[in-house]
matplotlib code that plots the C-alpha trace (Angstrom):
import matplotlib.pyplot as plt

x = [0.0, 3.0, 5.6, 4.4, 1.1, -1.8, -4.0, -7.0, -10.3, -11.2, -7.9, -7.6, -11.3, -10.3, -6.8, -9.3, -11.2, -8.0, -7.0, -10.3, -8.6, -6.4, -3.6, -3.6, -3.8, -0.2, 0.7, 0.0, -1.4, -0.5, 0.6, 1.6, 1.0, 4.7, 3.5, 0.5, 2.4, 4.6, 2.4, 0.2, 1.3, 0.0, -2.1, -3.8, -6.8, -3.8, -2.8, -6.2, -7.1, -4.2, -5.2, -9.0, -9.2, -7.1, -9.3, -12.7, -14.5, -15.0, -19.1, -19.0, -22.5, -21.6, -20.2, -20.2, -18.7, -17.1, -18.2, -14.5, -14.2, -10.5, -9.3, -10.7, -13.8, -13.4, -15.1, -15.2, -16.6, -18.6, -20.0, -23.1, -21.3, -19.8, -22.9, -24.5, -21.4, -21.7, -25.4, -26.1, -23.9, -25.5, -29.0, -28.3, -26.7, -29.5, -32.0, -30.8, -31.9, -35.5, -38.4, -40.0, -41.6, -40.0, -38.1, -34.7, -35.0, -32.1, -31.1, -28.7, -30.4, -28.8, -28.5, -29.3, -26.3, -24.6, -20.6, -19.4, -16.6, -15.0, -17.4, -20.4, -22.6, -22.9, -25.2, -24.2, -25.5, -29.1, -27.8, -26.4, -29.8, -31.9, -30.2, -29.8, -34.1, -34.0, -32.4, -34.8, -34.1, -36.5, -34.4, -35.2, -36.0, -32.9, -35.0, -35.7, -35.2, -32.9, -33.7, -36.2, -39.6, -39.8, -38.0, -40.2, -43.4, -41.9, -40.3, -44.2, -44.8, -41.9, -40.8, -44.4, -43.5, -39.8, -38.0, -34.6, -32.7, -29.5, -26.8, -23.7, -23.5, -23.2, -26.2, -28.4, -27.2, -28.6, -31.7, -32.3, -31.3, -34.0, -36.8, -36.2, -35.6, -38.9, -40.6, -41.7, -39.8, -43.2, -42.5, -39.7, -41.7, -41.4, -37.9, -36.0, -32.9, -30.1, -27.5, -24.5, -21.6, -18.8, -15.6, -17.2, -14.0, -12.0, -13.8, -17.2, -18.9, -21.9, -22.9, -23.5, -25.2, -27.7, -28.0, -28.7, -31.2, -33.5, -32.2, -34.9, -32.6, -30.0, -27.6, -25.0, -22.2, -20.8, -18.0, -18.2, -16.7, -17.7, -15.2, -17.0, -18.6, -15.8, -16.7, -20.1, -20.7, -21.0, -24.0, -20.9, -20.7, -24.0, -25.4, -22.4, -19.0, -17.4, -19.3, -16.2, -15.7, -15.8, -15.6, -13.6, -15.4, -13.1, -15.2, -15.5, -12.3, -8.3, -7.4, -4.4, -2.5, 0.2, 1.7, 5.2, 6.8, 5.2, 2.4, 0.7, -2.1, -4.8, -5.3, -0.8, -1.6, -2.3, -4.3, -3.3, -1.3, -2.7, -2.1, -3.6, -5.9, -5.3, -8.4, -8.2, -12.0, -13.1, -12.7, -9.4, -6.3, -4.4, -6.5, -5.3, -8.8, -7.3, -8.5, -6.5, -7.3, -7.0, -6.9, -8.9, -7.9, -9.7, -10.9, -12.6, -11.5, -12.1, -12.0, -10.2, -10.9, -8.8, -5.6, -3.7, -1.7, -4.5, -6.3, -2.8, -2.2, -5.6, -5.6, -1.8, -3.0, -6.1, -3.9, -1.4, -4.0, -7.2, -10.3]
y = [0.0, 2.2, 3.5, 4.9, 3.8, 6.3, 4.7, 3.5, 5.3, 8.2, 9.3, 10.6, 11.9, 13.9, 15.5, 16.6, 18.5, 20.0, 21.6, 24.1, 25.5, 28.0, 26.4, 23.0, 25.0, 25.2, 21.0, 18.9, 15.1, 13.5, 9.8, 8.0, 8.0, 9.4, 12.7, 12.6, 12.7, 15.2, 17.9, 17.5, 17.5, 16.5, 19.3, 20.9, 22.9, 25.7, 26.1, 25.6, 29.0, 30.7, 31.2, 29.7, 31.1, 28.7, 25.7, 26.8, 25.1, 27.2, 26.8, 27.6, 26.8, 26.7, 25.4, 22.4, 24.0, 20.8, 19.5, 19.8, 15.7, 15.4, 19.0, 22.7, 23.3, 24.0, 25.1, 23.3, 24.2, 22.6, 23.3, 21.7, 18.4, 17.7, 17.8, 15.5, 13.1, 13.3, 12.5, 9.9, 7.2, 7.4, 7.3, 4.4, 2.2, 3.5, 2.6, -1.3, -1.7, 0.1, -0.9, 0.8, 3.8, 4.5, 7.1, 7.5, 10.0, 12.1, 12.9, 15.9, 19.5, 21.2, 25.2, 27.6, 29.5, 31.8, 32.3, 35.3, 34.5, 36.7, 35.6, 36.6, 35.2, 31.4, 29.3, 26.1, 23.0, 23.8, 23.0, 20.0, 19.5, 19.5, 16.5, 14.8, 14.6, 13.7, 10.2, 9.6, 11.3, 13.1, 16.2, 17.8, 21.9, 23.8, 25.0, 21.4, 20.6, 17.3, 16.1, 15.2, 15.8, 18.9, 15.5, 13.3, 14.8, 15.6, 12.1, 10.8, 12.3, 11.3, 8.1, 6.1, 7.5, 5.9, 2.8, 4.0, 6.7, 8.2, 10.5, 10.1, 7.1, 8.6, 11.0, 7.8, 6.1, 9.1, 9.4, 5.6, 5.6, 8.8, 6.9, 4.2, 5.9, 7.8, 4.4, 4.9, 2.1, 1.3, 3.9, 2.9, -0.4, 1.0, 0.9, -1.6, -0.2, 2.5, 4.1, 4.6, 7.5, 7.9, 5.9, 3.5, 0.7, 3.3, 4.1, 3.3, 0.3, 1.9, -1.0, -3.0, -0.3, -0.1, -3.5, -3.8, -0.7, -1.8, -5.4, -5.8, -2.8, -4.0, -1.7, 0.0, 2.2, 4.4, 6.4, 10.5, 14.1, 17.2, 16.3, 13.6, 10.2, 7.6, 3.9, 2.3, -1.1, -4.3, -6.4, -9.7, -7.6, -6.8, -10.6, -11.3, -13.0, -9.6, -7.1, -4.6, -4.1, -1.0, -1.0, 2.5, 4.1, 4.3, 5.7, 9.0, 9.6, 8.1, 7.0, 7.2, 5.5, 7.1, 4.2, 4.2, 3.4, 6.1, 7.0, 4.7, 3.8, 2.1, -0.9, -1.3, -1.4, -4.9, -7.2, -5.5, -2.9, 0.8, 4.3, 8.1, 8.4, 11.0, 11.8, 13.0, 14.2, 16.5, 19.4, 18.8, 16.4, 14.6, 15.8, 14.3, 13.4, 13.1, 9.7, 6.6, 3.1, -0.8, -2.8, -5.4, -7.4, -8.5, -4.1, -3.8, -1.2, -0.2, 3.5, 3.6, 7.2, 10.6, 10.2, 11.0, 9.5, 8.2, 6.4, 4.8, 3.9, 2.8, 0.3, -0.9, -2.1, -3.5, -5.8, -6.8, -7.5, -8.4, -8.8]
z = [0.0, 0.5, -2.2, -5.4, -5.1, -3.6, -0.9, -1.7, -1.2, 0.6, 0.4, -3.2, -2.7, 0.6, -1.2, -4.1, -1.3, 0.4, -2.6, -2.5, 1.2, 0.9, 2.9, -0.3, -2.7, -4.4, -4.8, -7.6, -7.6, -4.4, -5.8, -2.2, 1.4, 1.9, 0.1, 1.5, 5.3, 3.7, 2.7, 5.4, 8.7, 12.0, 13.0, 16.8, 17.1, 17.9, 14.7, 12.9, 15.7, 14.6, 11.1, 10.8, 7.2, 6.0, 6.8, 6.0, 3.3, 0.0, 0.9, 4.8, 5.7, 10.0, 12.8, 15.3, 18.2, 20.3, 24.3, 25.3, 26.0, 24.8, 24.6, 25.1, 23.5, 19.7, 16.2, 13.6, 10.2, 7.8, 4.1, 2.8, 1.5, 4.6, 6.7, 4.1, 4.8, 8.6, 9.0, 6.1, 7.4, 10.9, 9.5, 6.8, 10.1, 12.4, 9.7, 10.2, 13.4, 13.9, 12.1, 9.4, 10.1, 13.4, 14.7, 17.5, 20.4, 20.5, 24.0, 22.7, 22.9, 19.9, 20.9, 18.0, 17.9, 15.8, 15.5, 13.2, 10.9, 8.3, 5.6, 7.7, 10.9, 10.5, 12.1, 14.5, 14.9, 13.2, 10.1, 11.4, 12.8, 10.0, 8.7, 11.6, 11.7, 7.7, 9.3, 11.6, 14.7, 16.7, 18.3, 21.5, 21.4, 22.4, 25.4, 26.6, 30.3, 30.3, 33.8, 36.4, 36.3, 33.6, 31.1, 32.2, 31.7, 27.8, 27.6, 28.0, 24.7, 22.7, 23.7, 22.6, 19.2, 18.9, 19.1, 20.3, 22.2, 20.5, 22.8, 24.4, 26.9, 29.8, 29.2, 28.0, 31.6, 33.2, 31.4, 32.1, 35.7, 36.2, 34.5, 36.4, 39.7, 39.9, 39.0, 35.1, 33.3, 32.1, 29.8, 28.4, 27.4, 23.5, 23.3, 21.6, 21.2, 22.6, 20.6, 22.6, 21.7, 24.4, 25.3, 27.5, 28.3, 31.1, 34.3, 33.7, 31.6, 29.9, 27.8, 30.9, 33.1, 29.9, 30.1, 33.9, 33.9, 31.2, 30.1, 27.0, 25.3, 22.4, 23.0, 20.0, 19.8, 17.4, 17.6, 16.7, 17.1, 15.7, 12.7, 11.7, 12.6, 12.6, 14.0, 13.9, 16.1, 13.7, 12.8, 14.2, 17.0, 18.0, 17.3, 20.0, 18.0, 19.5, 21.7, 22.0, 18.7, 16.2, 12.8, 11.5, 8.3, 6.1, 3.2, 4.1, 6.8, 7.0, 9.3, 11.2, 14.7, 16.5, 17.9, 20.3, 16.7, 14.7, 12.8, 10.6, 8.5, 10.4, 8.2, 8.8, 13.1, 14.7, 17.0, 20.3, 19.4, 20.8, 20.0, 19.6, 16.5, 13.6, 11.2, 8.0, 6.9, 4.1, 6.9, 7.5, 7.1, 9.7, 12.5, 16.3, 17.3, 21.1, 21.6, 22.6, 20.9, 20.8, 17.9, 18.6, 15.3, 12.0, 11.4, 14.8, 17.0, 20.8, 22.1, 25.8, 26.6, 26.0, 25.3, 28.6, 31.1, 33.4, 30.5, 29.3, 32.8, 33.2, 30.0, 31.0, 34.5, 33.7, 31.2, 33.5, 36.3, 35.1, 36.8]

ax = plt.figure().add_subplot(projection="3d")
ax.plot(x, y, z, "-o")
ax.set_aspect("equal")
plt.show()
């Protein structure tokens, strides 16, 4: 894969898109991986601040401004394409597991916002919205209470209308462990499924707590970040040959691990090894995501957590003392 010849796809497809950016614009055809690494850099959220010009897409239609999980809270922007791209893949694999007709209960408020930019006031996240609902998801209001009774009473009216709930895992756990503290889990008698996003193998097991809270739910992960949605859970996975795994998308993102030998393509890392992950997406190129992974062997992936010393240490003594 390495040498003269150019990875396969997305990669020609995302150096295409780099060369609209002002920052691509002055090299040629890129015709290998070693180029590729070559023109592009590992980059931070620093240098994409110091000169945000330089990355914006050529159609800026807003911004997903970032929770602040693995770094401080960022910007990132997005043209019309790219939004496309972010919310079809996690439609299509949503789409697999509810029935026809029914809908997933997004447990993520998305704020109307607006973040001025040199080319003029762009909105965030309603965009984003928009075609998040065209896949099926029903999205709360911005103004929507997210806890005790003020969610419960509004839960009442959404939940008999889906077959799912969709949000980060530890947001889900908390919705689940409300409902079923005040005594409702007759309510959640409609759902069949829960869509998990988080890092859910250091310091708490979110799968499981689903699991234990409401044990009729099948329970399925994805992996996403405001630059893109990267790892969806398998249909292998999900039926049980291997709970922990991820598959990486590799049709609209590269993928990259920083291992303690270098950087490398994902598909070169293997069974066992782990490292930092570096995203390439149509937004930008050889992104540090900020996450630390284990190859789980065979294409299936697990996220650990951030990438810091306590989730390193965390992983290193779990494997040397398990149990």
């Amino acid at each position: 894969m390495h040498g003269s010849r150019i990875l396969p796809h997305p990669l020609p497809a995302l150096v295409a898109a780099y060369r609209t950016r002002r920052f691509a614009s002055t090299f040629g055809e890129i015709r290998s991986y070693e180029e590729y690494v070559r023109y592009f850099p590992v980059i931070s959220y620093r240098r994409i601040a110091e000169d945000p010009a330089a990355y914006f897409p050529n159609d800026l239609t807003m911004f997903l401004r970032t929770r602040g999980f693995t770094g401080p809270p960022k910007q990132i922007p997005y043209s019309e394409a790219m939004l496309e791209e972010a919310a079809q893949p996690l439609g299509n694999w949503m789409r697999r597991w509810l029935s026809p007709g029914k809908k997933a209960f997004s447990l993520v408020s998305l704020a109307v916002e607006e973040v001025t930019t040199t080319k003029g006031t762009i909105p965030s996240f309603t965009a984003l919205a928009k075609q998040l609902e065209a896949t099926g998801l029903v999205i709360l209001p911005p103004e929507t209470p997210t806890q005790d009774a003020s969610f419960l009473a509004i839960s009442k009216l959404i939940i008999p209308q889906t077959e799912a709930l969709v949000g980060p895992a530890a947001q889900v756990v908390a919705f689940l462990r409300s409902i079923v503290g005040q005594g409702k889990v007759d309510l959640l008698k409609p759902l069949r499924c829960a869509f998990l996003t988080g890092m859910a193998e250091i310091g708490r097991l979110f799968a499981a707590e689903v699991r234990r809270l409401v044990p009729h739910l099948q329970v399925l992960e994805f992996y996403s970040a405001a630059e893109g949605l990267f790892a969806f859970q398998s249909e292998e996975s999900a039926g049980g040959r291997n709970d922990a795994g991820l598959s990486l998308q590799g049709s609209t993102c590269f993928f990259e691990i920083e291992t303690g030998k270098g950087i490398f393509p994902s598909a070169d890392t293997r069974r066992g090894e782990t490292g930092s992950l570096i995203v390439s997406t149509q937004a930008l190129p050889r992104y540090r995501i900020g996450d630390f992974l284990l190859h789980l062997g065979e294409g299936n992936w697990r996220v650990l957590g951030k990438d810091g010393r306590t989730t390193r240490l965390g992983y290193y003594l779990k494997h040397m003392f398990p149990g």
